[in-house]
N, C-alpha and C positions, 0 to 999 in steps of 0.2 A: 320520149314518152311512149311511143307507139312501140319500141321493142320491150319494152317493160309490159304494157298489155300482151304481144304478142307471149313471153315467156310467161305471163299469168295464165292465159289460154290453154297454152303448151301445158303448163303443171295440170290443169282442170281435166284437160283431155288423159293425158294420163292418169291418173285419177280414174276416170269412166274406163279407160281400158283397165286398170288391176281388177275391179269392181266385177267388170265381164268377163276376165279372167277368172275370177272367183266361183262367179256363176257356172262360169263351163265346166267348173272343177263338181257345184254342187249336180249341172245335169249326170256327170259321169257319175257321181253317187249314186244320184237315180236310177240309172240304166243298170248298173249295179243289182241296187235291190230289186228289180224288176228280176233281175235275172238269179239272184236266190231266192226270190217269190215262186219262182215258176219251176224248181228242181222238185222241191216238197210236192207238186201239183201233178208231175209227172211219173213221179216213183209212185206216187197212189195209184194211179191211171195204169202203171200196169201191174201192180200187183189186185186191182179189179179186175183186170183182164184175162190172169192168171189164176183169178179164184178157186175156179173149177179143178186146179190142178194139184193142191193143196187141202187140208180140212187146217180149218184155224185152230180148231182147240191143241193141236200137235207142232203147229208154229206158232202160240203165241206166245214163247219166250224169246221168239226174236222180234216179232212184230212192235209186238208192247217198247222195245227201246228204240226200233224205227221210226216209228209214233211220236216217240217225244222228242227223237231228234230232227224230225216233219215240222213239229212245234214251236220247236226254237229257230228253227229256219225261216219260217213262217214269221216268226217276232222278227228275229233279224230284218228279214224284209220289210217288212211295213214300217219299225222305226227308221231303216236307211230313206225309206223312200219321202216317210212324214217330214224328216229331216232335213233331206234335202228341198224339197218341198218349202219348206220354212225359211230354208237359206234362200233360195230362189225370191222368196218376197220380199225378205232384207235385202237384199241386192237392186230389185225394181225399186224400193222404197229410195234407197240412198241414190238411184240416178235422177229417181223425181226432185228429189232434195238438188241433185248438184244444178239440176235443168231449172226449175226455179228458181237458184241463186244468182246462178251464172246465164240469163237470160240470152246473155251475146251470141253464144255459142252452142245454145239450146237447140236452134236449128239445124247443127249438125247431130246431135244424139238422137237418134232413134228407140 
């Protein structure tokens, strides 16, 4: 009897590792968007910086398509990040689940 719990245990904990497995996969989404979040933020920063050295009405046929590809970068980011974000709580959700079910071995999940 007692190795029949033990290999029930064994499936559970496994179980919480794919779970945290998943999670790690959603923080790297994260870090992700974080990191095309902040491309878009940096090309502005210097072409502010570089203002003075240009007049915009003579570059704004290429600004204007830099801009929207700023935009869509910018989207990109924030649904990667909202996303993962959302995965990250389905993921807490289901170890609360497995930790209230499985009560035994609750004291080992963190």
């Amino acid at each position: 009897m007692s190795e029949e719990i033990s290999a029930f245990d064994a499936i559970i904990i496994n179980e919480v590792q794919l779970i945290l497995a998943e999670k790690r996969t959603s923080l790297a989404v994260m870090r992700t968007g974080i990191a095309v979040l902040a491309l878009p933020l940096s090309v502005l920063s210097v072409l502010i910086a570089t203002s003075k050295y240009y007049d915009f009405f003579h570059v704004v046929h290429l600004i204007v398509p830099l801009l929207m590809l700023n935009l869509l970068l910018v989207i990109l980011g924030v649904y990667l990040i909202l996303r993962a974000a959302a995965r990250m709580r389905h993921h807490d959700a289901l170890i609360r689940k497995i930790k209230k079910e499985h009560s035994s071995i609750a004291e080992f999940i963190d």
